[in-house]
C-alpha positions as CSV (number, residue, x, y, z in Angstrom):
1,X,4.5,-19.1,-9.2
2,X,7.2,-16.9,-9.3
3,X,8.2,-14.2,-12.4
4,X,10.7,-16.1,-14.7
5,X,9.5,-19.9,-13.6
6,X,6.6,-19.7,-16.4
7,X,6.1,-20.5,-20.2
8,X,8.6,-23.5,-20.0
9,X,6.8,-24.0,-23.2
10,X,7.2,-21.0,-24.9
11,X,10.6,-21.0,-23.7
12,X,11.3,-24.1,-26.2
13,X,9.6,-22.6,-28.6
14,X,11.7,-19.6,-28.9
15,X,14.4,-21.9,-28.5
16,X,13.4,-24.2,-31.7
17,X,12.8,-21.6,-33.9
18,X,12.0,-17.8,-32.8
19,X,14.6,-14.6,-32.7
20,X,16.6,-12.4,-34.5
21,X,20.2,-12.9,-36.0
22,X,22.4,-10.1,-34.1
23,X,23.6,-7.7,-36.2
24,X,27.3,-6.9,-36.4
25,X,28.3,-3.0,-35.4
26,X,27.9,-1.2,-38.5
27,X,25.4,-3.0,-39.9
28,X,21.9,-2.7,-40.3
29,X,19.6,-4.3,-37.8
30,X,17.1,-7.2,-39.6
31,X,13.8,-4.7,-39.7
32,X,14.5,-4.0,-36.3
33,X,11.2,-2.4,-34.9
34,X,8.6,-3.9,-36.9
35,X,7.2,-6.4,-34.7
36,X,7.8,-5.7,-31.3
37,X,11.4,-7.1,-30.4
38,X,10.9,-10.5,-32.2
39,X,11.6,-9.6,-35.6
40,X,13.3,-12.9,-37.8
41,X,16.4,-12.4,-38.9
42,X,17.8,-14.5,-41.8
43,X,20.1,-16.9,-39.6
44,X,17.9,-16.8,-36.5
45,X,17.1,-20.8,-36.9
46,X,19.9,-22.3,-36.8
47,X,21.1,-20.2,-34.1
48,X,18.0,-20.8,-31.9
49,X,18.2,-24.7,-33.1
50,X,21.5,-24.5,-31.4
51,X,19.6,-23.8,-28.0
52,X,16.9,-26.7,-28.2
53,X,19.8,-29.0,-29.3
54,X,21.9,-28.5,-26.2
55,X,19.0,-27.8,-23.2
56,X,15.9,-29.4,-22.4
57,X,13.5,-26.4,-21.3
58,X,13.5,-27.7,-17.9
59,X,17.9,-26.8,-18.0
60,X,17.5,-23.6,-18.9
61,X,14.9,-22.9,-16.3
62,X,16.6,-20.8,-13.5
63,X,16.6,-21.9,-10.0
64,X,16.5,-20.3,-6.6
65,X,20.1,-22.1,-5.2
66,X,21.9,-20.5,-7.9
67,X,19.7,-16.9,-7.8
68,X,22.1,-15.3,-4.5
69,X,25.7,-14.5,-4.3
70,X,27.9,-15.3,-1.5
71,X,31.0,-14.5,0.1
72,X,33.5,-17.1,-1.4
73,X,37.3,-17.7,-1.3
74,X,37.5,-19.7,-4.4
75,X,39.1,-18.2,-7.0
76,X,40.0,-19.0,-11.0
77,X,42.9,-19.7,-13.0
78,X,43.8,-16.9,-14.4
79,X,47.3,-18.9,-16.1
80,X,44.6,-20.9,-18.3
81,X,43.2,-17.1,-19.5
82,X,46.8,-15.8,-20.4
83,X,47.5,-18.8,-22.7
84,X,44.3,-18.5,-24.6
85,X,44.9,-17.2,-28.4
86,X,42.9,-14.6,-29.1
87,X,43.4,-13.1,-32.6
88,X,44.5,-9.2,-32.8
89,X,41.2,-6.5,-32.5
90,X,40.3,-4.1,-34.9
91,X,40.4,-0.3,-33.5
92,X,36.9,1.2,-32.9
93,X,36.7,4.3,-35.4
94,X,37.5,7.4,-34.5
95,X,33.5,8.5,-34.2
96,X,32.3,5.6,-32.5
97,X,35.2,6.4,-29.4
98,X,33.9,7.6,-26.0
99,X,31.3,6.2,-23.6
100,X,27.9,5.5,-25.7
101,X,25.3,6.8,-23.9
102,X,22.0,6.6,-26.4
103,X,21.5,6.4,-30.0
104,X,19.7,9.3,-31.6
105,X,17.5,7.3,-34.2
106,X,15.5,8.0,-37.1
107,X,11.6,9.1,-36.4
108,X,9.8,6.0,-37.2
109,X,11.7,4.0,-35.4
110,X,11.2,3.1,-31.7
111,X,13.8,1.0,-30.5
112,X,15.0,0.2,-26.7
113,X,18.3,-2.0,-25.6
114,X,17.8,-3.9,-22.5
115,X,21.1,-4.4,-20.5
116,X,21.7,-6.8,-17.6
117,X,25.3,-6.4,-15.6
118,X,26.4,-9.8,-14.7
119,X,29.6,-9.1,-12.7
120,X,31.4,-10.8,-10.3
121,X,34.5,-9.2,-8.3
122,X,37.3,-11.1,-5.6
123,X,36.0,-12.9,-2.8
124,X,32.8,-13.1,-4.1
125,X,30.3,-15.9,-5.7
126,X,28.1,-13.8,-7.8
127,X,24.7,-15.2,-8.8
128,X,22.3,-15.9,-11.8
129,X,19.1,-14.5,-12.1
130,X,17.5,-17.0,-13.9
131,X,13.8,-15.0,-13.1
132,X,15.3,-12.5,-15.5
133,X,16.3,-14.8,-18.1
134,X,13.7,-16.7,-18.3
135,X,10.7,-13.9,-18.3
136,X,13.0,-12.6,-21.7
137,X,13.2,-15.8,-23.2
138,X,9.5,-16.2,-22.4
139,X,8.7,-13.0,-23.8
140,X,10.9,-13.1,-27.3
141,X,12.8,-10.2,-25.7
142,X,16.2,-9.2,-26.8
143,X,18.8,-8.2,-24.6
144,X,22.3,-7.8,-23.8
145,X,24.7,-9.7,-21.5
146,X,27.4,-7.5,-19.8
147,X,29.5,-10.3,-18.1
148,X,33.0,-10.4,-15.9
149,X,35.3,-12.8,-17.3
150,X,35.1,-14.2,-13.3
151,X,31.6,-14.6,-14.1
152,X,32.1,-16.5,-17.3
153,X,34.7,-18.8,-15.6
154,X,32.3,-19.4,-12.3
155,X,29.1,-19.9,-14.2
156,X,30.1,-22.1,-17.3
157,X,26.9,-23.6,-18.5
158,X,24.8,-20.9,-17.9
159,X,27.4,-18.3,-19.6
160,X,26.9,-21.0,-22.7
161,X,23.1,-21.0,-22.8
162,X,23.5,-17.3,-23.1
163,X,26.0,-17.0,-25.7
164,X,23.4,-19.7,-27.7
165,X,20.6,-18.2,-27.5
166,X,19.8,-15.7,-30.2
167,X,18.0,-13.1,-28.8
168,X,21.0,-12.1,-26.9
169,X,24.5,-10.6,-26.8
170,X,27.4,-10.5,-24.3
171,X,29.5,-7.7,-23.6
172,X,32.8,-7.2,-21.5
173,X,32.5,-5.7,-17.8
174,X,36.0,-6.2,-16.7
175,X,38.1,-9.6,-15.3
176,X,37.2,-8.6,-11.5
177,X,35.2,-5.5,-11.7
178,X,37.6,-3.6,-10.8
179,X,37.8,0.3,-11.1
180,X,39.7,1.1,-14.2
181,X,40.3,4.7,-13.4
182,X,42.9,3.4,-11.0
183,X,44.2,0.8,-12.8
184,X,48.0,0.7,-14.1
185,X,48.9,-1.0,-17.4
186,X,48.8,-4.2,-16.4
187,X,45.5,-4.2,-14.7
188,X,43.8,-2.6,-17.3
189,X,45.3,-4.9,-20.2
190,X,44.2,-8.4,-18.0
191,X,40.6,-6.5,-17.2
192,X,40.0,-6.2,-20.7
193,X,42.1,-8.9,-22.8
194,X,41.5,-11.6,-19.8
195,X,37.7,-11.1,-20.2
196,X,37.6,-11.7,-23.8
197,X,40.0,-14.8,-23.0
198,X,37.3,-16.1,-21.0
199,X,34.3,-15.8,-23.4
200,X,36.6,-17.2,-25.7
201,X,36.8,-20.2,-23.3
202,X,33.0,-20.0,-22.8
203,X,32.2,-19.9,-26.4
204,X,34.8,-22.8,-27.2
205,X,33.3,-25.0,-24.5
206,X,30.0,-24.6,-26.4
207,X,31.6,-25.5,-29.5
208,X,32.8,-28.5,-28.2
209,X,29.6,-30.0,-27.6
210,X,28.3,-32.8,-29.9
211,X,25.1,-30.9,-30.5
212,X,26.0,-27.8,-31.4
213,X,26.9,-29.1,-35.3
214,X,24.1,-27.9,-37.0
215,X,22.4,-30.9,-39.3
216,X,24.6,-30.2,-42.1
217,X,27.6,-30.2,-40.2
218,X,28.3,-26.7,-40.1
219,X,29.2,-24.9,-37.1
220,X,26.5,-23.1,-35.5
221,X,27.7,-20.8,-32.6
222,X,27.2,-17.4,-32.9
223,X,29.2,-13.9,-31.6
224,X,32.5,-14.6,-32.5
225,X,34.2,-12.4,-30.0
226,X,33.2,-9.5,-28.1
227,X,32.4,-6.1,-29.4
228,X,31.4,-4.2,-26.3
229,X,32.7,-2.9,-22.5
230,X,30.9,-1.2,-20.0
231,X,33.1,-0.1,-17.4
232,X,33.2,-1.8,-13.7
233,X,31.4,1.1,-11.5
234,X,30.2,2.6,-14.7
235,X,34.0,4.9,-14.2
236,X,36.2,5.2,-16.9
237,X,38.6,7.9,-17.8
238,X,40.3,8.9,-21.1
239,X,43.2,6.2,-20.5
240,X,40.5,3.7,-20.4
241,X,38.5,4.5,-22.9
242,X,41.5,4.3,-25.3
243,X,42.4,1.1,-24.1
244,X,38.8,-0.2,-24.8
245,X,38.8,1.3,-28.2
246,X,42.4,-0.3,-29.1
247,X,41.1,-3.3,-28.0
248,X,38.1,-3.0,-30.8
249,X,35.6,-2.6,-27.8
250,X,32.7,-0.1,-27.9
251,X,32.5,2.0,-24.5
252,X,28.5,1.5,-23.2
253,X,27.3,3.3,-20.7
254,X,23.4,4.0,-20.3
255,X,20.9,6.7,-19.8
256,X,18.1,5.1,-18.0
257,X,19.3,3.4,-14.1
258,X,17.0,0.6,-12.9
259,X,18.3,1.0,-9.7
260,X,17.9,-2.6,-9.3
261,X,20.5,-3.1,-6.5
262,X,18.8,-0.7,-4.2
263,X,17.2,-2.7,-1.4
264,X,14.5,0.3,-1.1
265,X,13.0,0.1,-4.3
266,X,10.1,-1.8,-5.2
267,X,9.0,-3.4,-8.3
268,X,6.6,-0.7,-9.2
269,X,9.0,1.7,-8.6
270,X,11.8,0.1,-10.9
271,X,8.7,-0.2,-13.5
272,X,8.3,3.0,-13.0
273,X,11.4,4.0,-13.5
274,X,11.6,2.5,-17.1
275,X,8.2,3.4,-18.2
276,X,9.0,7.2,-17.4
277,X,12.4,7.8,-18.7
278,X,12.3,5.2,-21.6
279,X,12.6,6.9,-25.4
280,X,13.5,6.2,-28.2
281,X,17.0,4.9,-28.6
282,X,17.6,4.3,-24.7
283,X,19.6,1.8,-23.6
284,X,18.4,0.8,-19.9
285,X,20.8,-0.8,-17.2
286,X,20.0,-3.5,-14.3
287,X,21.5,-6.3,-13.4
288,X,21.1,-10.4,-13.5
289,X,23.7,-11.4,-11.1
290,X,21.8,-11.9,-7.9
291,X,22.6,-8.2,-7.0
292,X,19.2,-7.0,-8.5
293,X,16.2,-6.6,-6.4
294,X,12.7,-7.4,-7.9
295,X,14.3,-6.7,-11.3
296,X,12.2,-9.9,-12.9
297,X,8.9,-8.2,-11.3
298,X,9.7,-4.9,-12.6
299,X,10.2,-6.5,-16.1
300,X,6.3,-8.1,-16.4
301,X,4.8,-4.4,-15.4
302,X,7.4,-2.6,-17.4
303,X,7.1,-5.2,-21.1
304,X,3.6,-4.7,-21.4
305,X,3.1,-1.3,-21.6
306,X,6.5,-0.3,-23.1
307,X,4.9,-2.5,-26.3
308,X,1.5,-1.1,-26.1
309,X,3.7,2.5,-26.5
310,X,5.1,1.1,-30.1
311,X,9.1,-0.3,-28.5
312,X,10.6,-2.9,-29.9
313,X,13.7,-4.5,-28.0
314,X,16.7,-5.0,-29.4
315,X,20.8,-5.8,-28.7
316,X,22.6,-3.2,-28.0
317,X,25.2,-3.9,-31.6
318,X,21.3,-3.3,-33.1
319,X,20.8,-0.4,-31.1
320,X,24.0,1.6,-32.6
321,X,23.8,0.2,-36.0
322,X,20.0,1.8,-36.3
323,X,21.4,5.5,-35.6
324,X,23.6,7.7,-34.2
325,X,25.9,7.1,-30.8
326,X,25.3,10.1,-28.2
327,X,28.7,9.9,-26.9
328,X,29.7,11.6,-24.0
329,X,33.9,12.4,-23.4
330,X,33.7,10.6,-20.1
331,X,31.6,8.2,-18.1
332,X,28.6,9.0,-15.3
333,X,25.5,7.3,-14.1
334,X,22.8,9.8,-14.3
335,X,24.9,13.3,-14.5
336,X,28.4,14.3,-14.8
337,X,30.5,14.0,-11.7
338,X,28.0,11.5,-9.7
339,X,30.0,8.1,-10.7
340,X,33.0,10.2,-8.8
341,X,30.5,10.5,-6.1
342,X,29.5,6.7,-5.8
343,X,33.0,5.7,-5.7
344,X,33.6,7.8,-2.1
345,X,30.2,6.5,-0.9
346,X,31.5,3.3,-1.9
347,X,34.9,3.6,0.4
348,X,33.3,5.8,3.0
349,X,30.4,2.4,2.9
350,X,27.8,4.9,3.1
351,X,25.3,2.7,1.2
352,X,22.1,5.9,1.5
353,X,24.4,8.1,-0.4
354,X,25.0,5.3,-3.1
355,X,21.0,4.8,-3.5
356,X,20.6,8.8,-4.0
357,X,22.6,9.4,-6.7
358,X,21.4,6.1,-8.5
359,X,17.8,7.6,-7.5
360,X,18.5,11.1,-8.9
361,X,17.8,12.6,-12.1
């Protein structure tokens, strides 16, 4: 049996009735860290009824056709994303700009934010890791979503199932992942409002659907809109982070690297990885998109333990609202200057050079 294809059961379960209510930025997390990630917040029903109402277990059950991206020519329309109203953003404050790196939290609490990339770029046909979903779902784990607005568009009903279910959150990570250090006006403005446009879509679709009226007739889909980027590449620049902040988007970077897409890293080592740099306030980055290697593996070594050590997992929104945003001025992967680094690896397609700065600490 392979990780993510068990507790069908418990799956439903968590579906019917488990999970926390996501907390809004800015506000206080539902006793977030109390019980180990799976902490009941006051709407948490009727957001998980939502699930159960819409998927049979066996639906939401990943499968191995879907798990691997491909090359593909197909594109979207990106016509049907300009026309779609979204109502103007709030600003992000002035101390909550910059790319959000931890959170420095009080001592009693132990608190870790999951974060899965789900991008999906031109010419490609990105994939869903449904071993990764389904071992959280499994597991009452909380976690959030990072997904292209191609993504979104390519991967409808799994991009609804995520936005229903109420252990987790979506965030923005560009239209097309493209580099936004490069990007002119234009580009930037479709990478961000586009991607929005599309959740919007996503969310809408969900709302559409006969069972997601709750039993008193009341709407019942949660996240509004999105409240978080992370930058394509993990690059930004000061242009772009003031973009994302007029846009009312938090800047999320990470301080712990899977290293998921390296094709020379095994599952202990990813495990590894977690278990030794995890603290505290982290906020850990891999990726659910197909692009991640033996990330679901990783995950059942690395859940365990990190519980037995006292962490509780929350959403990223959760994460910030608990304590304070270590924000750095620009953004990097494991030290200043390396995200710089990856992006001439990246053109000079020398992959080893890629691997050892994901590697290094």
């Amino acid at each position: 049996m392979t990780f993510g294809r068990v507790c069908i059961a418990a799956v439903l379960a968590l579906a019917a009735g488990g999970g926390l209510g996501q907390a809004r930025v800015g506000e206080p997390a539902q006793d977030a860290g109390q019980s180990g990630g799976q902490d009941a917040g006051h709407d948490a029903p009727l957001k998980a009824g939502l699930l159960a109402r819409c998927w049979t277990p066996e639906a939401l059950v990943g499968s191995d056709t879907e798990l691997k991206a491909k090359r593909s020519r197909s594109g979207f329309d990106l016509e049907v994303l300009k026309q779609e109203p979204l109502a103007d953003a709030t600003p992000v404050a002035a101390d909550l700009r910059g790319s959000i790196r931890s959170v420095t939290l009080p001592p009693d609490q132990k608190l870790i934010a999951l974060t899965f990339d789900l991008c999906e770029s031109d010419g490609d046909h990105a994939g869903y890791d449904g071993r990764v979903v389904d071992l959280l779902r499994a597991e009452g784990v909380k976690a959030t979503f990072f997904a292209g607005g191609k993504w979104l568009e390519t991967h409808p009903e799994r991009a609804q199932q995520l936005i229903a279910d109420p252990n987790f959150e979506i965030g923005a990570h560009g239209l097309r992942h493209r580099d936004l250090t490069h990007a002119d006006a234009k580009t930037m403005d479709d990478e961000i409002r586009l991607t929005e446009a599309a959740y919007a879509r996503a969310r809408e679709a969900l709302q559409a659907r006969d069972c997601a009226a709750s039993p008193d007739g009341a709407a019942s889909v949660p996240q509004e809109r999105i409240s978080l980027m992370r930058f394509p590449y993990g690059r930004c620049n000061a242009k772009a982070l003031a973009a994302v902040a007029a846009a009312g988007q938090l800047a999320i970077q990470w301080d712990v690297v899977t290293g998921d897409p390296d094709p020379h890293i095994t599952a202990k080592g990813i495990a590894n990885t977690i278990l030794t740099r995890a603290h505290p306030g982290a906020i850990i980055v891999a990726h659910a998109n197909g692009r991640g290697r033996n990330t679901a593996a990783a995950l059942a070594l690395a859940l365990p333990k990190l519980r037995e050590q006292g962490y509780s997992f929350v959403t990223v929104s959760e994460l910030v609202a608990a304590g304070k945003p270590v924000i750095a001025a620009t953004c990097y992967l494991n030290r200043p200057g390396d995200a710089a680094r990856v992006a001439r690896a990246k053109r000079q397609r020398k992959s080893n050079d890629i691997w050892s700065v994901l590697r290094s600490r």
